[in-house]
C-alpha positions in Angstrom: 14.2 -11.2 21.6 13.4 -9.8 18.2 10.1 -10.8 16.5 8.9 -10.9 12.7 6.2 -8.9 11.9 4.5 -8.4 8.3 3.7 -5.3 7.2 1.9 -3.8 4.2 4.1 -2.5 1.2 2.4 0.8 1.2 3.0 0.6 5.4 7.0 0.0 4.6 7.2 2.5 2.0 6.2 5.7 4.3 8.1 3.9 7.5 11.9 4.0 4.8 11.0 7.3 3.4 10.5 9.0 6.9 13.4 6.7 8.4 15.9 7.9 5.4 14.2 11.6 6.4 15.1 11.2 9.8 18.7 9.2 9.6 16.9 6.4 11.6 17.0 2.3 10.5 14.0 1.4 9.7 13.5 -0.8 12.8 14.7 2.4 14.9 11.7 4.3 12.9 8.7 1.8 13.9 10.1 1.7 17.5 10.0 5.6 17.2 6.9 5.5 15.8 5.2 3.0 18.3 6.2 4.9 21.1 4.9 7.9 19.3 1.2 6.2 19.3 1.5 4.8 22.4 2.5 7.8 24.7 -0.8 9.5 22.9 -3.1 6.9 23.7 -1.9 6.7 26.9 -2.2 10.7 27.2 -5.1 11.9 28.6 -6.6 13.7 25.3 -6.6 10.6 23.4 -9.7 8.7 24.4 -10.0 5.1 22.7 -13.2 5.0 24.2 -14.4 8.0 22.1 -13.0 6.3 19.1 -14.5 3.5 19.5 -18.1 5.3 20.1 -17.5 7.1 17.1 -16.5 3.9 14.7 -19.8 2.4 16.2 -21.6 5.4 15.0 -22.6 6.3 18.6 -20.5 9.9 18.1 -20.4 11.9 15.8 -16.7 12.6 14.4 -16.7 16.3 14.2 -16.9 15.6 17.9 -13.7 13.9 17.9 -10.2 16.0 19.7 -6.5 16.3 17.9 -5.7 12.5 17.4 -8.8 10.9 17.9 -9.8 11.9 14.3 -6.8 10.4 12.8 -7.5 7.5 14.8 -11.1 6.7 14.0 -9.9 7.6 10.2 -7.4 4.7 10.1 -9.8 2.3 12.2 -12.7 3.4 9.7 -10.5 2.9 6.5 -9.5 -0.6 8.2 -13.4 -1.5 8.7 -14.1 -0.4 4.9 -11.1 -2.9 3.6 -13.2 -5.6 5.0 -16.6 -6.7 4.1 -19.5 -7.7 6.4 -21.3 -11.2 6.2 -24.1 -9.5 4.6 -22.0 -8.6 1.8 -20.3 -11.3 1.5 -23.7 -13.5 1.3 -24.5 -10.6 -1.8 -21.8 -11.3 -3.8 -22.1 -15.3 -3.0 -25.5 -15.0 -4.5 -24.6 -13.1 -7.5 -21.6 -15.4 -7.9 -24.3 -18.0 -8.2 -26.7 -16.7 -10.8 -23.3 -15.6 -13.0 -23.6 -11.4 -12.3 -21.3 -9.5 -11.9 -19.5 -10.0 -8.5 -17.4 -6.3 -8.8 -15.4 -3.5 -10.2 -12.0 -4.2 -11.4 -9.6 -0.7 -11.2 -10.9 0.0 -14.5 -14.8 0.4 -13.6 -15.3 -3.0 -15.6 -17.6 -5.3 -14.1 -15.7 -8.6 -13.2 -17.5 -11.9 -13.0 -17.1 -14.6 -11.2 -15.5 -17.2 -13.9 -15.3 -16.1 -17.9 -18.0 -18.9 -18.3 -20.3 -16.9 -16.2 -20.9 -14.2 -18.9 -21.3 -17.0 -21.6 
């Protein structure tokens, strides 16, 4: 039975570009490449558990073999996308006292509400 699945636009653009590449559909190229990641975490030099020591911090990357790296590299980049509770709670309380809550892709700082910088 098929299933939906969303996937980033960024994720869909690489997945047609190497699908057109490869004269594959693009269904046929995530199949391809799911099997791909599976048969090398499966493999025995792909460790998860060494990627997962090393996104903990508990090794150090240059440590990491052929396909652990770009492992932990994606799982990192994931982890940065997403903020902790502590920094959530930061920009809650700057939110409050009407600072600047962040960058915008211009370096501006962006506040909360345009009131706040009244």
């Amino acid at each position: 039975m098929a299933q939906s699945v969303k996937l980033s636009d960024d994720i869909m653009a690489l997945v047609r570009r190497e699908a057109e590449l490869r004269s594959r559909s693009v269904a046929g190229q995530i199949s391809h490449w799911l099997k791909l990641g599976r048969a090398i975490e499966t493999s025995g030099a792909y460790d998860h558990a060494r990627v997962t020591a090393a996104l903990e911090g508990r090794l150090d990357t240059k440590d990491l073999h052929d396909g652990e790296d770009a492992a932990w590299l994606e799982g990192f980049t994931e982890k940065m996308m997403q903020p902790s509770d502590k920094e959530r709670e930061f920009f809650a309380e700057r939110q409050q006292l009407g600072l600047g809550v962040g960058l915008d892709p211009g370096g501006n700082l962006v506040y909360a509400s345009a009131s706040d910088r009244e």
